[in-house]
N, C-alpha and C positions, 0 to 999 in steps of 0.2 A: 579412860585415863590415857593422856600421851608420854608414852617413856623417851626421854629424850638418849638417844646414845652415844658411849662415849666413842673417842679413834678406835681404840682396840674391837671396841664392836662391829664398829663401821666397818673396820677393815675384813673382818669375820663375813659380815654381810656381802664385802666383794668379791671373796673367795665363789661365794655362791651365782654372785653378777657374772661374775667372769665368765661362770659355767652354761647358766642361761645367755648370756651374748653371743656364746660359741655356737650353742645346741640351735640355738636361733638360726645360726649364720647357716649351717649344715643343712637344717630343713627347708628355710627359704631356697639353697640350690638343690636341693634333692628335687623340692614340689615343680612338676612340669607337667604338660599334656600326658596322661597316658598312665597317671600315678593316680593309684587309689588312696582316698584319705584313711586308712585302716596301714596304710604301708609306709606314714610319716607319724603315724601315735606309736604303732611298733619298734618303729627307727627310736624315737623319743623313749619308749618303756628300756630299748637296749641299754643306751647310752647313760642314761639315769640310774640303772642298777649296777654298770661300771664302773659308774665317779662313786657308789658308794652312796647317794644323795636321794633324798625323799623327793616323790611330788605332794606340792600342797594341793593339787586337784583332787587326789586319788581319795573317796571315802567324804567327800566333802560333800557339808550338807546343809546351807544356807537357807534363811526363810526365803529369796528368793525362786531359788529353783528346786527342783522336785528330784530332789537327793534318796541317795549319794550319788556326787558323782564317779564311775569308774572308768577315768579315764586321766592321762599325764596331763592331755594336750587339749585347748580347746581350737578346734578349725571351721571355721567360719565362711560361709565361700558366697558370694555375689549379693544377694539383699540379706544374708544376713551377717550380723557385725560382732555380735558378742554370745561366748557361751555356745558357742555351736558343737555338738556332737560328733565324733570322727563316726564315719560310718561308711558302708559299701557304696562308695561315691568314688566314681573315677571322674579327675580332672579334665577338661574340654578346652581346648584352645578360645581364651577371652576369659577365661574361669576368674576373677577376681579373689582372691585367698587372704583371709588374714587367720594370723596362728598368736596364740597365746598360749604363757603358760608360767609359773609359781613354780621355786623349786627350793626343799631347803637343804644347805649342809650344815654339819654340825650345830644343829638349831638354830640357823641363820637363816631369813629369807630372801628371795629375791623375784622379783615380777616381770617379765616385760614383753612386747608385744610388735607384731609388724604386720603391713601388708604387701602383698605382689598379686604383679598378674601374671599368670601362666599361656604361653604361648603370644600369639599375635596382641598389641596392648588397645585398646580404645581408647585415644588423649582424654576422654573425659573420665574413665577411670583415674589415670596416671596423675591429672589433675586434683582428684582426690584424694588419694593417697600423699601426694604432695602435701598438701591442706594440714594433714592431720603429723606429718612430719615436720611444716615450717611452725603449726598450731605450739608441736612438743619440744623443740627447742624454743622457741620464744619464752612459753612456760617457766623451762629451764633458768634460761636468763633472767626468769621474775622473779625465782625463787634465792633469797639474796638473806643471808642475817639480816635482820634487824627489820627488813620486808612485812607483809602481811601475806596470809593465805588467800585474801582476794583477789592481789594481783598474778598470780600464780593461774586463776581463776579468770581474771580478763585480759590476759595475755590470748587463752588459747577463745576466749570467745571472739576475741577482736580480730583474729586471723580468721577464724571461721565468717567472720560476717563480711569480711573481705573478699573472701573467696565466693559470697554470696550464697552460703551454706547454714544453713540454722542448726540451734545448739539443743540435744537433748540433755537435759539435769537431772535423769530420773537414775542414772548411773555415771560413776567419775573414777576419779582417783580415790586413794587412801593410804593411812599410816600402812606401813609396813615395818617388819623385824624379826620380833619373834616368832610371830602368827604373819600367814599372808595379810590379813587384812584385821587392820585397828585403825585407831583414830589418829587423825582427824577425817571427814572426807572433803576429798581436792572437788569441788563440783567446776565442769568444763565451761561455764559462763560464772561473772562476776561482777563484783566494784571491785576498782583499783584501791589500795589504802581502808580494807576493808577486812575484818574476821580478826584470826587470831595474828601476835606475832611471831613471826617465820626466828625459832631461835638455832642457834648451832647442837646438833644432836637430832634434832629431830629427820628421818626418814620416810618418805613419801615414796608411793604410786604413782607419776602422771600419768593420765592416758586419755588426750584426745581422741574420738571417736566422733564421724561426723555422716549422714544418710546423704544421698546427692540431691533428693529433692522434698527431704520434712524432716520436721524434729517429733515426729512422732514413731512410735518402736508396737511391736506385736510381737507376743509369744507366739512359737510353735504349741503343738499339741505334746512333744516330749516333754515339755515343762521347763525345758533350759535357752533353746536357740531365742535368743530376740534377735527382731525381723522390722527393716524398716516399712511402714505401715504401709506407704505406698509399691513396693517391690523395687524401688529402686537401689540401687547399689552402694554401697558403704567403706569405708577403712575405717583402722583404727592402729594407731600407735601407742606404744609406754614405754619408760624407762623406771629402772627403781632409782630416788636423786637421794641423795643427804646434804641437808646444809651443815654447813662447816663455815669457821669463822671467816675462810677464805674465799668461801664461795659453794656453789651448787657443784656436786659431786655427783657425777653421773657411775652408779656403780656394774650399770647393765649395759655397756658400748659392747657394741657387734667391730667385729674385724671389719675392715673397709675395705683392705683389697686395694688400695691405690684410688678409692670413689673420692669424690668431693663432698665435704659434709653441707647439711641442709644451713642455707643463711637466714636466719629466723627475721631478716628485715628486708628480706628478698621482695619483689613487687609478685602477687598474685598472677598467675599465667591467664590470658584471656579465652574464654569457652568458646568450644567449638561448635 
């Protein structure tokens, strides 16, 4: 069932955004050469028990992975993209990082996700990463009252086949609110004008995620990390959005710092 929700909720759930956009911004400077990923789930265990605020990670135990999980954070580091394990891994100059994580306050949630590279960058990372950033704002922009859940859907696959990148479907977006994850789910390829209608109230997961050379995924042997099948290297972005009658509400913006945000009608950068 999709509960649609009202301002007041929304705004409950930004409270929560705010905190994960922040916690976000913190870790992505923290993570550099020479950081072990046990010393950015830490950082994350601190700051989460300060605000007062739950992880939706912590104890979770989904038919896809081999639960519970005990951990805030999920970090992900070079071919793998989602679901990755913090573990006794120290970062390496080139290390590609993406961080994820779900957190709620006062029974409100909120989702969202980034990637970086640590140290020296490889443009064909940075190009990816790119991808899955112009992919989620586009998204954004698709997600419109009165819209469909498809174009939301073929926004982020039309950016991806632009970039020359294929789309895996076997994991996406989804409703968010009470629970990290309810219905609908947002899948990362689509039709335009296609599923259900995009109404005000309702609260979404986007998250583009894209492999640099297949749309096919492999489990690790822990039961959680998926791994693109080829070993190649991956990002992944999300925001938590609510549509409103004014438009797509972005309730997970990271502080910018003075950056330039992603132009979601930007031309794809050419491979190196």
């Amino acid at each position: 069932m999709i509960e649609l929700k009202s301002a007041e909720e929304i705004g409950r759930m930004a409270v929560a955004g705010q905190f994960v956009g922040e916690l976000l911004a913190e870790l992505s400077g923290v993570a550099a050469v020479g950081v072990n990923l046990l010393d950015l789930e830490h950082l994350a265990r601190r700051r989460i028990s300060e605000r007062g605020a739950e992880s939706c990670y912590w104890d979770y135990a989904p038919s896809f992975g081999r639960g519970p999980f005990r951990n805030v954070l999920c970090l992900s580091v070079n071919d793998a993209v989602l679901h990755g394990l913090p573990h006794d891994y120290v970062l390496r100059d080139g290390d590609l990082l993406s961080i994820d994580m779900a957190v709620g306050i006062d029974g409100w949630v909120a989702d969202s996700a980034l990637s970086v590279v640590v140290g020296t960058p490889d443009p064909a990372d940075l190009r990816l990463i790119e991808a899955t950033e112009v992919a989620l704002e586009a998204a954004i922009a698709a997600a419109q009252p009165g819209g469909r859940l498809g174009d939301i859907s073929a926004a982020i696959g039309e950016v991806a086949h632009s970039y020359g990148y294929g789309v895996n479907a076997e994991f996406g977006g989804h409703g968010i609110g009470r629970t990290m994850h309810e219905a609908p789910h947002v899948s990362n390829n689509g039709r335009a004008r296609r599923g259900m209608k995009l109404a005000p109230g309702l609260t979404i997961a986007i998250e583009p995620w894209f492999c640099r050379s297949t749309d096919r995924i492999r489990f690790d042997n822990d039961g959680w990390t998926i791994r693109s099948a080829d070993g190649s290297r991956t990002a992944h972005s999300e925001h938590t959005v609510a549509i409103t009658d004014s438009g797509p509400q972005v309730l997970t913006r990271r502080p910018t710092h003075g950056t330039t945000p992603v132009d979601p009608t930007r031309k794809p950068a050419t491979a190196s």
